[in-house]
PDB file of N, CA, C and O in Angstrom, chain B, residues numbered from 101:
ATOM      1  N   UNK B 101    -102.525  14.526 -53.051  1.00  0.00           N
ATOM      2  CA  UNK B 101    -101.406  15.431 -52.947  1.00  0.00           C
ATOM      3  C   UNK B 101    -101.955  16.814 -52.619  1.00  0.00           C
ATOM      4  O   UNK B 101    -103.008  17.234 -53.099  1.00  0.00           O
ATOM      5  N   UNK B 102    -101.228  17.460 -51.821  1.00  0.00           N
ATOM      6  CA  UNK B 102    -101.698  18.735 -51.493  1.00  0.00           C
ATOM      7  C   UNK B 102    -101.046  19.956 -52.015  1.00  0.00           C
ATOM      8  O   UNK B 102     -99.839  19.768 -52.163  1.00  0.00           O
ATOM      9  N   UNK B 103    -101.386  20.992 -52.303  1.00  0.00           N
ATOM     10  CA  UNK B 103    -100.471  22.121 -52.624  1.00  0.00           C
ATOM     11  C   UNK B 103    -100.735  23.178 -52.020  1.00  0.00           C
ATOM     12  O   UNK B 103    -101.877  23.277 -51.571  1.00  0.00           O
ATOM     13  N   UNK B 104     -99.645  24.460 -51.784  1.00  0.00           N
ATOM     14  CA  UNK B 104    -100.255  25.677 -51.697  1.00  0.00           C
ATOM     15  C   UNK B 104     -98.981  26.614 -52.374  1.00  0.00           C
ATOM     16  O   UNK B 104     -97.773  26.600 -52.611  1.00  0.00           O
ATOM     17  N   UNK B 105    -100.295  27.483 -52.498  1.00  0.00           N
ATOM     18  CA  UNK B 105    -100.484  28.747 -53.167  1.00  0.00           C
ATOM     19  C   UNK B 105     -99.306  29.926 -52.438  1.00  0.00           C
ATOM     20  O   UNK B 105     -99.579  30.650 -51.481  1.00  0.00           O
ATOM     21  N   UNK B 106     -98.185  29.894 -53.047  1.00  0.00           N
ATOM     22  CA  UNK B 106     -97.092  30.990 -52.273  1.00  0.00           C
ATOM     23  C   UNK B 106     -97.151  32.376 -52.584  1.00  0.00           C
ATOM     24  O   UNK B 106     -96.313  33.211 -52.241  1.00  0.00           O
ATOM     25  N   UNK B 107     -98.236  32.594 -53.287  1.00  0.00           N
ATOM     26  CA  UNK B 107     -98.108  33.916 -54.007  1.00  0.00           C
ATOM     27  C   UNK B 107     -99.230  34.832 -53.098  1.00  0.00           C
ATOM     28  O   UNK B 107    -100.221  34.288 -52.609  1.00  0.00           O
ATOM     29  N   UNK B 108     -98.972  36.178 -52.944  1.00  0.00           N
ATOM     30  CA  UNK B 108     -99.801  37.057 -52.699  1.00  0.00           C
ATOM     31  C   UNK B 108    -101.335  37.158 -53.711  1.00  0.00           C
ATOM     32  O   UNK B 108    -102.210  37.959 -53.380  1.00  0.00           O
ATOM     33  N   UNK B 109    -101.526  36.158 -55.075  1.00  0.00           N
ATOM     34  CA  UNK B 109    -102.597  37.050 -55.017  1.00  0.00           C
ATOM     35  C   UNK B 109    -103.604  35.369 -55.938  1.00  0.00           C
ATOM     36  O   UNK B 109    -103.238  34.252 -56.304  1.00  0.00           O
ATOM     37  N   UNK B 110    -104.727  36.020 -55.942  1.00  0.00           N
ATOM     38  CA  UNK B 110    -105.288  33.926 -56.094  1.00  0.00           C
ATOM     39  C   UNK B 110    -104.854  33.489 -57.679  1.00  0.00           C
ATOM     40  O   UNK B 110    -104.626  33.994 -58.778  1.00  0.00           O
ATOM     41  N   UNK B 111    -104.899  32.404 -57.104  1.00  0.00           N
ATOM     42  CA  UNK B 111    -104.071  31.548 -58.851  1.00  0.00           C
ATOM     43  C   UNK B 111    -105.597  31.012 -59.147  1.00  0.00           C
ATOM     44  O   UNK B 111    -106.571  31.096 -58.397  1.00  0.00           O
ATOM     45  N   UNK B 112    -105.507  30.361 -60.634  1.00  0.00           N
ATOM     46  CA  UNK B 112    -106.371  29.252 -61.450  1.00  0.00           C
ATOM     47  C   UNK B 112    -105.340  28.455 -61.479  1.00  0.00           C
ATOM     48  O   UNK B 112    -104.506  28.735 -62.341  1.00  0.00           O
ATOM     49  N   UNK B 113    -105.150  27.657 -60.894  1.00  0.00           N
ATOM     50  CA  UNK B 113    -103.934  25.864 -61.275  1.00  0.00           C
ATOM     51  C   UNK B 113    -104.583  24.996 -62.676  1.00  0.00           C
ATOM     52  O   UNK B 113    -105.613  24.340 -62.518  1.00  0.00           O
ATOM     53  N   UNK B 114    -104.235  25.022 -63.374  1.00  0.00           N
ATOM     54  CA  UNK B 114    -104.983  24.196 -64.536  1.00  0.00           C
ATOM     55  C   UNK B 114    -104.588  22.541 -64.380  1.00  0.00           C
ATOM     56  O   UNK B 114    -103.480  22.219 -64.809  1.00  0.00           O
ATOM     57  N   UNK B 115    -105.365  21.586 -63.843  1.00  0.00           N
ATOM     58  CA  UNK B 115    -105.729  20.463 -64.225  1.00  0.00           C
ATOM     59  C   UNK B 115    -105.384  19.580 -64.991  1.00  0.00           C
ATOM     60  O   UNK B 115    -105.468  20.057 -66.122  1.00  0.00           O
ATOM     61  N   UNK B 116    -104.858  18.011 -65.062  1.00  0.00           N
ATOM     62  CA  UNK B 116    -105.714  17.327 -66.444  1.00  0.00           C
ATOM     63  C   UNK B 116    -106.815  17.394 -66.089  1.00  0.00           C
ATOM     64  O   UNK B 116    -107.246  17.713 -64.982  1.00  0.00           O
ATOM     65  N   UNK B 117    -107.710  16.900 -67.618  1.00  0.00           N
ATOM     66  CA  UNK B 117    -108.902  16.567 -68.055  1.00  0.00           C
ATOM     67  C   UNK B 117    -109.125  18.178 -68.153  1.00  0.00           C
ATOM     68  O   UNK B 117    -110.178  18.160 -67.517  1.00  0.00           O
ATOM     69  N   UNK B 118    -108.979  19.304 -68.402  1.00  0.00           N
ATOM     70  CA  UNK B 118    -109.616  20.898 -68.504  1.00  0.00           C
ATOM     71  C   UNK B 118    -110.405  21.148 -67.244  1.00  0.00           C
ATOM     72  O   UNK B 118    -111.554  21.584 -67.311  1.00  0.00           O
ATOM     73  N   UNK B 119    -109.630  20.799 -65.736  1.00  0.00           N
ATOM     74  CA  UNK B 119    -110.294  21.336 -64.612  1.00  0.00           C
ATOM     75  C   UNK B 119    -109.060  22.523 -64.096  1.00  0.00           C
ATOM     76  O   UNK B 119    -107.980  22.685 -64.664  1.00  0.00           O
ATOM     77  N   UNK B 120    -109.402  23.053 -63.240  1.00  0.00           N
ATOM     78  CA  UNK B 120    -108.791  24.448 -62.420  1.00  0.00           C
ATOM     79  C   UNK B 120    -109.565  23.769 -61.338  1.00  0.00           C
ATOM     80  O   UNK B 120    -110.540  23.028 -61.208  1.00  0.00           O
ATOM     81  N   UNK B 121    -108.429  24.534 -60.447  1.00  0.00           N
ATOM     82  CA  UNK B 121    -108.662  24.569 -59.192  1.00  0.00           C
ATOM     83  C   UNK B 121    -108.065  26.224 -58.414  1.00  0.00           C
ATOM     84  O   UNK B 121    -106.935  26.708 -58.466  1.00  0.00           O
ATOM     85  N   UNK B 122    -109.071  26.664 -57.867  1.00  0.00           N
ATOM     86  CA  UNK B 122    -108.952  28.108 -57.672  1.00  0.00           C
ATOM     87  C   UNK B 122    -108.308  28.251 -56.091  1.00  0.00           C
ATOM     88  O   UNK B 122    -108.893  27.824 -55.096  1.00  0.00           O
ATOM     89  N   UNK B 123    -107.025  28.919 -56.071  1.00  0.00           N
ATOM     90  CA  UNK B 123    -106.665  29.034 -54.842  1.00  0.00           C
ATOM     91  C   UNK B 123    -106.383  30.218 -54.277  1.00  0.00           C
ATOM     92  O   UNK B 123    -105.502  30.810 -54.901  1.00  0.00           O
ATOM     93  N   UNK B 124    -106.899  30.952 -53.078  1.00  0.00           N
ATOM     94  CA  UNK B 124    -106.488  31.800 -52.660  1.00  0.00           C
ATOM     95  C   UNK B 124    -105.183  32.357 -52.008  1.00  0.00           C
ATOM     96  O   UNK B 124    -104.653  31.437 -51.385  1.00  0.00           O
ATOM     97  N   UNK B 125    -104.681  33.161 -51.943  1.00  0.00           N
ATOM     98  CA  UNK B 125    -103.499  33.920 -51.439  1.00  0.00           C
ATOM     99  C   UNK B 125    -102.719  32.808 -49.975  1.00  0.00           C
ATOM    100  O   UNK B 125    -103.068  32.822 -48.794  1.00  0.00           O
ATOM    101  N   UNK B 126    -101.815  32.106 -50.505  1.00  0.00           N
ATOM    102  CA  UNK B 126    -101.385  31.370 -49.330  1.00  0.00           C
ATOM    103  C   UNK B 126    -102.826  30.034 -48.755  1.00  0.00           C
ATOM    104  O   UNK B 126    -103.028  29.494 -47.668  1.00  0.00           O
ATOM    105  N   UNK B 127    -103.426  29.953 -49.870  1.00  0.00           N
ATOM    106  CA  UNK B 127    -104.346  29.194 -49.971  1.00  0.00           C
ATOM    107  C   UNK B 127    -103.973  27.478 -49.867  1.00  0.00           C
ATOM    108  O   UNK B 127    -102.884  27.611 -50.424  1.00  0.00           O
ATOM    109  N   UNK B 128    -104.029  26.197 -49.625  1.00  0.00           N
ATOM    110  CA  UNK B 128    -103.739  25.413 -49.826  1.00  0.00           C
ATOM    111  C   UNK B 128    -105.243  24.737 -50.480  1.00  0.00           C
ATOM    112  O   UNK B 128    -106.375  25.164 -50.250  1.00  0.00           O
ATOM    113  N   UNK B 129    -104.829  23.441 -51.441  1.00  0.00           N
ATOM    114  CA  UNK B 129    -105.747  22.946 -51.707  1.00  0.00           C
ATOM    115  C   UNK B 129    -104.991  21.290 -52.617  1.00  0.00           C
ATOM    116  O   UNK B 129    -103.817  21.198 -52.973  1.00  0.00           O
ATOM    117  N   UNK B 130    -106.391  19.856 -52.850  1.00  0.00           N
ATOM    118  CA  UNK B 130    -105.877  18.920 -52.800  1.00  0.00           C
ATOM    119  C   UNK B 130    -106.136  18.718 -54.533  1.00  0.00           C
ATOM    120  O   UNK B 130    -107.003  19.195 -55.264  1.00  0.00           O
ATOM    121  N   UNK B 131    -104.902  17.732 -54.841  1.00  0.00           N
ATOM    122  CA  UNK B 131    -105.185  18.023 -56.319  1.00  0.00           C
ATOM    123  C   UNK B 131    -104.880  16.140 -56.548  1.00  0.00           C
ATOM    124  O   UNK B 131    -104.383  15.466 -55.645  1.00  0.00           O
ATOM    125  N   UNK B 132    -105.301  15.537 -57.939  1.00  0.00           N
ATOM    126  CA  UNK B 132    -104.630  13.984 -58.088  1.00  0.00           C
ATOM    127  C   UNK B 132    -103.375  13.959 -57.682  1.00  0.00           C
ATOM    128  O   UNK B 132    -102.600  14.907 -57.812  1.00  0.00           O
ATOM    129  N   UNK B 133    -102.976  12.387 -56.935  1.00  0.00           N
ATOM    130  CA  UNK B 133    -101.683  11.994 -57.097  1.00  0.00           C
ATOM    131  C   UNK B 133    -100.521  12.367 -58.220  1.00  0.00           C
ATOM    132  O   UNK B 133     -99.387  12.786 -57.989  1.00  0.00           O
ATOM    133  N   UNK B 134    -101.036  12.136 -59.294  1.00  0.00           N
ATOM    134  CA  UNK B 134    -100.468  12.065 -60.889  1.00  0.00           C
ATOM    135  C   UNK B 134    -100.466  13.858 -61.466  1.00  0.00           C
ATOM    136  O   UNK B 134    -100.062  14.095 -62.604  1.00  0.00           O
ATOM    137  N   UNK B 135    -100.894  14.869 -60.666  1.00  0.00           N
ATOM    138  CA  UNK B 135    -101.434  15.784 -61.377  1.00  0.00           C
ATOM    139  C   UNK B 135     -99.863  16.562 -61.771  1.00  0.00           C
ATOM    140  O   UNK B 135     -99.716  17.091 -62.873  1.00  0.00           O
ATOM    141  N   UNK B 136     -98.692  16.550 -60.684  1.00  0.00           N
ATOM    142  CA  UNK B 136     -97.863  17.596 -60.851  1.00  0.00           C
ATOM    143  C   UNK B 136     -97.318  16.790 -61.949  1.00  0.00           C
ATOM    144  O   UNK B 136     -96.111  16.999 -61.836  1.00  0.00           O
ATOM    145  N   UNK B 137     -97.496  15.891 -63.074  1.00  0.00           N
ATOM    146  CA  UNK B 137     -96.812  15.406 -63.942  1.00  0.00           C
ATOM    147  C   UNK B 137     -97.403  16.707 -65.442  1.00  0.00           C
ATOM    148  O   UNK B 137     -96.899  16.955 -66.537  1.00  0.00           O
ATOM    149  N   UNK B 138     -98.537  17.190 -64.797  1.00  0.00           N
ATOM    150  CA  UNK B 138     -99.324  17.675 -65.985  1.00  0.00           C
ATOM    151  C   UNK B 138     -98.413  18.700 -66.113  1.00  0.00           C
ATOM    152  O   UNK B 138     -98.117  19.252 -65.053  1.00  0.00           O
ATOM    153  N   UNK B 139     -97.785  19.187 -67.307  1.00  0.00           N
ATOM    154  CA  UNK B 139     -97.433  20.256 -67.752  1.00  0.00           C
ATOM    155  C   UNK B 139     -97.382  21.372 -66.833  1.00  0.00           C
ATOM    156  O   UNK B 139     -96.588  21.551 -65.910  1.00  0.00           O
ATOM    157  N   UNK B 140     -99.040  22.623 -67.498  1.00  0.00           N
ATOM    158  CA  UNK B 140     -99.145  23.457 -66.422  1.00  0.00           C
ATOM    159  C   UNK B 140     -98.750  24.023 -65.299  1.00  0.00           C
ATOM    160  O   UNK B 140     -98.148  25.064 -65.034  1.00  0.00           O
ATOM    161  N   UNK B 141     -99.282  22.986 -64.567  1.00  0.00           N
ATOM    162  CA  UNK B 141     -98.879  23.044 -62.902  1.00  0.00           C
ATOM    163  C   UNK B 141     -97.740  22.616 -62.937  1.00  0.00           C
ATOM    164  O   UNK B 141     -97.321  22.869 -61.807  1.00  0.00           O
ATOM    165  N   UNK B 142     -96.616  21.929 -63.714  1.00  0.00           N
ATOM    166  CA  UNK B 142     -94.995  21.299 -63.124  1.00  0.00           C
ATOM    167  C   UNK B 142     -94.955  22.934 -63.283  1.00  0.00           C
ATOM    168  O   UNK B 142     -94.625  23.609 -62.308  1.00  0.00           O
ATOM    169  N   UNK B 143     -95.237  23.446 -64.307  1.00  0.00           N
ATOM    170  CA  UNK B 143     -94.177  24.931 -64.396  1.00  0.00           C
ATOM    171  C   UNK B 143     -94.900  25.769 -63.410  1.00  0.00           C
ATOM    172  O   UNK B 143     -94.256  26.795 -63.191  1.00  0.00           O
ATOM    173  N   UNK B 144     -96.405  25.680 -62.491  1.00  0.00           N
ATOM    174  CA  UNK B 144     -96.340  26.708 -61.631  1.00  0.00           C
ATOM    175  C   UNK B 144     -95.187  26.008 -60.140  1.00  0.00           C
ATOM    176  O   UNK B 144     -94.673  26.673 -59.241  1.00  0.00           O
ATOM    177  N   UNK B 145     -95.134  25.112 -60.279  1.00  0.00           N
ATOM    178  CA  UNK B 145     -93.925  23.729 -59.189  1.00  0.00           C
ATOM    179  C   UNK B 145     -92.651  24.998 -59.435  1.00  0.00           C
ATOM    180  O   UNK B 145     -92.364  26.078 -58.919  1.00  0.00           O
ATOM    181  N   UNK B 146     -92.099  24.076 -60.603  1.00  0.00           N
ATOM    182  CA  UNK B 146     -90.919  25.240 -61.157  1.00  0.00           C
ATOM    183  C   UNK B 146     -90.535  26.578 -60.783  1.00  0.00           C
ATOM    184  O   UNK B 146     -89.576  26.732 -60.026  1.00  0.00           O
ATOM    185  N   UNK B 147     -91.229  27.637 -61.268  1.00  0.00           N
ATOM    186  CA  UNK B 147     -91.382  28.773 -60.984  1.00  0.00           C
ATOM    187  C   UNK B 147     -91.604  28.895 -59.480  1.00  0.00           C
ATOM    188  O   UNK B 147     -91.696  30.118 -59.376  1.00  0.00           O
ATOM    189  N   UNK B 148     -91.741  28.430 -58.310  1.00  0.00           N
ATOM    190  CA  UNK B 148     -91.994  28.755 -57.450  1.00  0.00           C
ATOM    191  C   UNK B 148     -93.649  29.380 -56.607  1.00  0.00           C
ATOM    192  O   UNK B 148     -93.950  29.627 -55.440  1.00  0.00           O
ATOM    193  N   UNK B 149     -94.247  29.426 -57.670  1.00  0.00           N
ATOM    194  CA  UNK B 149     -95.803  29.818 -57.141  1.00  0.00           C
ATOM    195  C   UNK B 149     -96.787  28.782 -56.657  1.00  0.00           C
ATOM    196  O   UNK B 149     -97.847  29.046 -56.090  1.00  0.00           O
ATOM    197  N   UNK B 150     -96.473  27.949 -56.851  1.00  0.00           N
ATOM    198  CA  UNK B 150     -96.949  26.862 -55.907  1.00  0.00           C
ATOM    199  C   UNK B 150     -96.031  25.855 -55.443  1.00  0.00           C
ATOM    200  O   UNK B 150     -95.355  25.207 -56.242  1.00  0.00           O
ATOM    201  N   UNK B 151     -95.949  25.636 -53.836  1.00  0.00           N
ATOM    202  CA  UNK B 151     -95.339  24.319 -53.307  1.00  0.00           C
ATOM    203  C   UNK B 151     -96.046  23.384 -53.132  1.00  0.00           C
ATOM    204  O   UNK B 151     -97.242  23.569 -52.906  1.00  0.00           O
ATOM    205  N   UNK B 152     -95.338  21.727 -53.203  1.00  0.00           N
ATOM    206  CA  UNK B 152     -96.316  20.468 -52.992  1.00  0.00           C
ATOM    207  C   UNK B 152     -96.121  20.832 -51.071  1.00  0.00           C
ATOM    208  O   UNK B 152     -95.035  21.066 -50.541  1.00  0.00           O
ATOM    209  N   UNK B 153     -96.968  20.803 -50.610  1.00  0.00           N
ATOM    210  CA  UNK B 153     -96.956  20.020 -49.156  1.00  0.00           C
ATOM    211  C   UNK B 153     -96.933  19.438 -48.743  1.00  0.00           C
ATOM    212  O   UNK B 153     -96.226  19.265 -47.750  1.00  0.00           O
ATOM    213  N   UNK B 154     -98.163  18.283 -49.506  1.00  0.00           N
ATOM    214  CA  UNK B 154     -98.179  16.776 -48.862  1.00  0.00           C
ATOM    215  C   UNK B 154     -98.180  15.819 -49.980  1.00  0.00           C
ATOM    216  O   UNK B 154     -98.894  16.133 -50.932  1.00  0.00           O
ATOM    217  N   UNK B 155     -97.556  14.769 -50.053  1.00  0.00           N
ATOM    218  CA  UNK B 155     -97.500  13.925 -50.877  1.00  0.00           C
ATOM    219  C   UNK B 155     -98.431  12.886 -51.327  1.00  0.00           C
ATOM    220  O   UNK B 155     -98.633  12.435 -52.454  1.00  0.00           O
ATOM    221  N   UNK B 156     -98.823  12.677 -50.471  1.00  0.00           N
ATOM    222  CA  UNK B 156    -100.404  12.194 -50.118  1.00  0.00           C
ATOM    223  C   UNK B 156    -100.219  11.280 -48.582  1.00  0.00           C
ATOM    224  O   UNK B 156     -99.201  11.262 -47.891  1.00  0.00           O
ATOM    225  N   UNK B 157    -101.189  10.739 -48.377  1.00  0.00           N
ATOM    226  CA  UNK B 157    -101.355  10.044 -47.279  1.00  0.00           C
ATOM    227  C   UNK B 157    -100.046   8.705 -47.389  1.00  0.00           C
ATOM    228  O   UNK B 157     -99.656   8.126 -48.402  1.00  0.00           O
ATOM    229  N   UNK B 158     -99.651   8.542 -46.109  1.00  0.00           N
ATOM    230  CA  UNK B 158     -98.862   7.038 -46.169  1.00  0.00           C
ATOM    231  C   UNK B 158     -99.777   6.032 -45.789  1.00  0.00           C
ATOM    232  O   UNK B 158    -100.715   6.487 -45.133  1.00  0.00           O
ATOM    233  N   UNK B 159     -99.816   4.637 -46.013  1.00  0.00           N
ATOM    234  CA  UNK B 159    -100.027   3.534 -45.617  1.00  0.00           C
ATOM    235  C   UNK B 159     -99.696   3.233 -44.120  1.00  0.00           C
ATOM    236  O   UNK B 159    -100.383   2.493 -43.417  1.00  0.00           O
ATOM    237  N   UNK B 160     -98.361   4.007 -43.633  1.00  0.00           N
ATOM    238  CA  UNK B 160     -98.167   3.636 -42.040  1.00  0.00           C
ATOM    239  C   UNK B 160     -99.218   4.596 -41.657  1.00  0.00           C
ATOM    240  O   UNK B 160     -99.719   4.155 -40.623  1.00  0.00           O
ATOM    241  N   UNK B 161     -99.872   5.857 -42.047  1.00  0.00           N
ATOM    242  CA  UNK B 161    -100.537   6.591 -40.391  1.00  0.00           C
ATOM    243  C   UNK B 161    -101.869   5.837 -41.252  1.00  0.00           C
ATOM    244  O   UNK B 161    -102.200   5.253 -42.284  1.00  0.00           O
ATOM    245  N   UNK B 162    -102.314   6.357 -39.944  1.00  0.00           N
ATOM    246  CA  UNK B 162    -103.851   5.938 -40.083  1.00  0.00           C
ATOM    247  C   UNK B 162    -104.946   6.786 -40.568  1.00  0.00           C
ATOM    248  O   UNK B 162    -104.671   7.974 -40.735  1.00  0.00           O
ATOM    249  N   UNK B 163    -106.153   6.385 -40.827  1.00  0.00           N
ATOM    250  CA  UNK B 163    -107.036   7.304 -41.445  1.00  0.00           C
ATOM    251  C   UNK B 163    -107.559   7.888 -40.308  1.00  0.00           C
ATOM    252  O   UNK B 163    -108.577   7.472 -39.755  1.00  0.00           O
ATOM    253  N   UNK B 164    -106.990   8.715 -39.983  1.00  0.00           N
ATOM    254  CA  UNK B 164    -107.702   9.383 -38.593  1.00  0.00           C
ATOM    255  C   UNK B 164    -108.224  10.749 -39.428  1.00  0.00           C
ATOM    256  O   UNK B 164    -107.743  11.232 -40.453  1.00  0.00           O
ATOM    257  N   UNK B 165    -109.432  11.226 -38.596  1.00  0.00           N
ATOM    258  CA  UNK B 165    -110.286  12.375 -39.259  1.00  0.00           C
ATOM    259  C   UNK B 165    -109.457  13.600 -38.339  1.00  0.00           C
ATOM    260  O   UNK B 165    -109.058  13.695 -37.179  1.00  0.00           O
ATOM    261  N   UNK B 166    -109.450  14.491 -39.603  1.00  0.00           N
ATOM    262  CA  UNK B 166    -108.260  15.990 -39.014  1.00  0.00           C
ATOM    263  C   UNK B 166    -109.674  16.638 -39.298  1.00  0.00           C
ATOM    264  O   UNK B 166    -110.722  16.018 -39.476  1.00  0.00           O
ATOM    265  N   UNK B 167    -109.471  18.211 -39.305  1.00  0.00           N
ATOM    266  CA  UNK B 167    -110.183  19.437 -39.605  1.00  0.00           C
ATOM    267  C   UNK B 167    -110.264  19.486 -40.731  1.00  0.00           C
ATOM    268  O   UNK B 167    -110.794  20.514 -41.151  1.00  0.00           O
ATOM    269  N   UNK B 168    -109.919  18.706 -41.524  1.00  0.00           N
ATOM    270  CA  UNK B 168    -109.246  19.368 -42.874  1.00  0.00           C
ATOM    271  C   UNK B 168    -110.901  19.202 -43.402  1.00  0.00           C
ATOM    272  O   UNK B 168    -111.878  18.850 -42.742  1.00  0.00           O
ATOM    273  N   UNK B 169    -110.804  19.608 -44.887  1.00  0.00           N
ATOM    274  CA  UNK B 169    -112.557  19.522 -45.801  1.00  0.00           C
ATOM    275  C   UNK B 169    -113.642  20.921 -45.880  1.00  0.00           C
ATOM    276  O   UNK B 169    -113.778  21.998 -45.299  1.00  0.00           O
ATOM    277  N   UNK B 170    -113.987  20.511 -46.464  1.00  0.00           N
ATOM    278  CA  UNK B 170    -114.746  21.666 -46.845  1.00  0.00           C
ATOM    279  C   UNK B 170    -116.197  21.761 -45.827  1.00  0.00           C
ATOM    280  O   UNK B 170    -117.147  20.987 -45.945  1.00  0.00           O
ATOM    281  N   UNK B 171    -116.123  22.799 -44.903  1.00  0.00           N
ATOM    282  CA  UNK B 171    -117.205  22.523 -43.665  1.00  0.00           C
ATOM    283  C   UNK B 171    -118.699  23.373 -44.230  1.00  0.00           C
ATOM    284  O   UNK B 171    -118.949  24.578 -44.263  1.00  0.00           O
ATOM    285  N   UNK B 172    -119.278  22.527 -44.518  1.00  0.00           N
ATOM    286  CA  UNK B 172    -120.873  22.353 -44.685  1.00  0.00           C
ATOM    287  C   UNK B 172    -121.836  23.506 -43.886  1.00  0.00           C
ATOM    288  O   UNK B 172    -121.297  24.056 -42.925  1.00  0.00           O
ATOM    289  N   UNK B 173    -123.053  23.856 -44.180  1.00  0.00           N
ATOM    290  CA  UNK B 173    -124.036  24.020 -43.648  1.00  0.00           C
ATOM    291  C   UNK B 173    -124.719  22.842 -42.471  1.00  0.00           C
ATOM    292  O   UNK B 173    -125.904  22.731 -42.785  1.00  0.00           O
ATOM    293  N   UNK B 174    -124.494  22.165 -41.559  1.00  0.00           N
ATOM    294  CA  UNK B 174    -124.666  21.119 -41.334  1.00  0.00           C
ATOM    295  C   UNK B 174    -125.205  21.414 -39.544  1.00  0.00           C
ATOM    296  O   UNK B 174    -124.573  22.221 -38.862  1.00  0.00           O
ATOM    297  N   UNK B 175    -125.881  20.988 -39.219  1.00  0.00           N
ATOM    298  CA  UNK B 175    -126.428  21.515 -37.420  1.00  0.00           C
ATOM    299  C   UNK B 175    -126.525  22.880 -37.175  1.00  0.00           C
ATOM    300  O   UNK B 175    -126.464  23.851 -37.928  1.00  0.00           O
ATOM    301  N   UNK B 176    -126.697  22.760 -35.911  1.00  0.00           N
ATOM    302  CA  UNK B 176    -127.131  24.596 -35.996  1.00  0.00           C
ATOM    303  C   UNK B 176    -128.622  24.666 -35.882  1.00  0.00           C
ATOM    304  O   UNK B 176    -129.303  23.754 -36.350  1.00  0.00           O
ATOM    305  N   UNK B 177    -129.127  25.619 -35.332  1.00  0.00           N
ATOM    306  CA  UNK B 177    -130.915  25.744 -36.010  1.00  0.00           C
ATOM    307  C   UNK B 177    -131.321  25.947 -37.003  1.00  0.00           C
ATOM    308  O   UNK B 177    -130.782  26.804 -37.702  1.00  0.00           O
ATOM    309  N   UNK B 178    -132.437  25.231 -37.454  1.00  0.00           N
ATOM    310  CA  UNK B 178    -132.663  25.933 -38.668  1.00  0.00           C
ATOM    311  C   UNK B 178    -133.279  26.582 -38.602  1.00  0.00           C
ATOM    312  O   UNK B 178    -133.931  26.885 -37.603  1.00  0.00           O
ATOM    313  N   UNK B 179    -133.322  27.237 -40.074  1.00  0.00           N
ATOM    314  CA  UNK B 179    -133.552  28.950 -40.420  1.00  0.00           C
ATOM    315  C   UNK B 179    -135.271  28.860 -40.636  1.00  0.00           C
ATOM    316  O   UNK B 179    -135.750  27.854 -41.159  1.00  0.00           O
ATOM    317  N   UNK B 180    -135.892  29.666 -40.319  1.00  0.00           N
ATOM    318  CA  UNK B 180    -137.230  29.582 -40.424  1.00  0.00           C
ATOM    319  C   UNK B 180    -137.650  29.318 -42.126  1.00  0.00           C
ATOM    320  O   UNK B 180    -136.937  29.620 -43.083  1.00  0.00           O
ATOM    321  N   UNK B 181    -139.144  28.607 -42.185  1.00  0.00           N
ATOM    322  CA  UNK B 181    -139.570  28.709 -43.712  1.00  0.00           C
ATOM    323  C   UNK B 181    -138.783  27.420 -44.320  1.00  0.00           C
ATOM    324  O   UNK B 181    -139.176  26.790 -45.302  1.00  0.00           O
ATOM    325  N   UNK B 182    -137.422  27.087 -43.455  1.00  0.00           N
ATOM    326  CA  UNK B 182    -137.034  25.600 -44.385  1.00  0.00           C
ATOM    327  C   UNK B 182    -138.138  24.193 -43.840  1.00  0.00           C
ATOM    328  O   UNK B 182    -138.306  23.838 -42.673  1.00  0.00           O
ATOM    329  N   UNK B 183    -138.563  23.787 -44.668  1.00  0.00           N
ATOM    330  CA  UNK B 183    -139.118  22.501 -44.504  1.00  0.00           C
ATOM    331  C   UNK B 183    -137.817  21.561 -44.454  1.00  0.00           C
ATOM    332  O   UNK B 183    -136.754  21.373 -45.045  1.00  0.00           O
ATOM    333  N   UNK B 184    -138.684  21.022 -43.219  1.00  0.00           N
ATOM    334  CA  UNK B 184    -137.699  19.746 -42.621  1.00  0.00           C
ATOM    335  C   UNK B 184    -138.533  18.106 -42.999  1.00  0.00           C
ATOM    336  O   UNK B 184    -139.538  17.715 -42.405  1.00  0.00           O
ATOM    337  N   UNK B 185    -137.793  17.312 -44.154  1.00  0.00           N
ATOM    338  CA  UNK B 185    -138.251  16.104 -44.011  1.00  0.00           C
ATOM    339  C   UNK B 185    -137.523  15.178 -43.615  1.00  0.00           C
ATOM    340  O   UNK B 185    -136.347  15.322 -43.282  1.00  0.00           O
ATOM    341  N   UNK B 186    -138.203  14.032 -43.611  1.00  0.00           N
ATOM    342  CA  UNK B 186    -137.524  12.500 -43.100  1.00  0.00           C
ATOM    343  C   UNK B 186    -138.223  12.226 -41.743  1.00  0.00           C
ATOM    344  O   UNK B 186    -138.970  13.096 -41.297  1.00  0.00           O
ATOM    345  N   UNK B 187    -138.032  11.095 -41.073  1.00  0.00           N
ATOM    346  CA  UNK B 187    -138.049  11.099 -39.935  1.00  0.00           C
ATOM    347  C   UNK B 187    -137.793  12.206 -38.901  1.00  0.00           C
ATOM    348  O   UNK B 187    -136.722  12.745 -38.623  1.00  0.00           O
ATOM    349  N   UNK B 188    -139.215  12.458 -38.310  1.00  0.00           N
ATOM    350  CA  UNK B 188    -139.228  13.425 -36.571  1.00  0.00           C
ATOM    351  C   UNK B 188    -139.100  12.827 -35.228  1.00  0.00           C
ATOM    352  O   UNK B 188    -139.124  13.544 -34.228  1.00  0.00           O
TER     353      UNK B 188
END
């Protein structure tokens, strides 16, 4: 399930199990299926400071890869002084 953040300024969303999830200003971010049942977050739902967006994925689309995720350090040159192992 996805949410975002309607408010001008960054939230802490409190979790089950005692996690947060930190969102910035018009921020979106992905939280459990089950989570908007938790207390907390129904009343930031409620109140209006956070909307659900996505409900989660359907079974009809497909798992096709979007932009979405958290983008890595990953290609690129590397930076001098890093040792490179594995296979050359």
């Amino acid at each position: 399930m996805e949410i975002r953040n309607k408010t001008h300024r960054p939230l802490r969303v409190p979790l089950p199990g005692g996690k947060k999830l930190h969102l910035s200003p018009g921020g979106t971010g992905r939280v459990p299926p089950k989570a908007d049942q938790h207390p907390p977050l129904a009343k930031l739902i409620e109140d209006g400071e956070i909307e659900v967006v996505d409900e989660g994925p359907s079974k009809a689309q497909g798992g096709g890869s979007g932009d979405r995720g958290i983008s890595g350090s990953q290609g690129g040159a590397p930076t001098r002084g890093l040792r490179r192992t594995g296979d050359r």
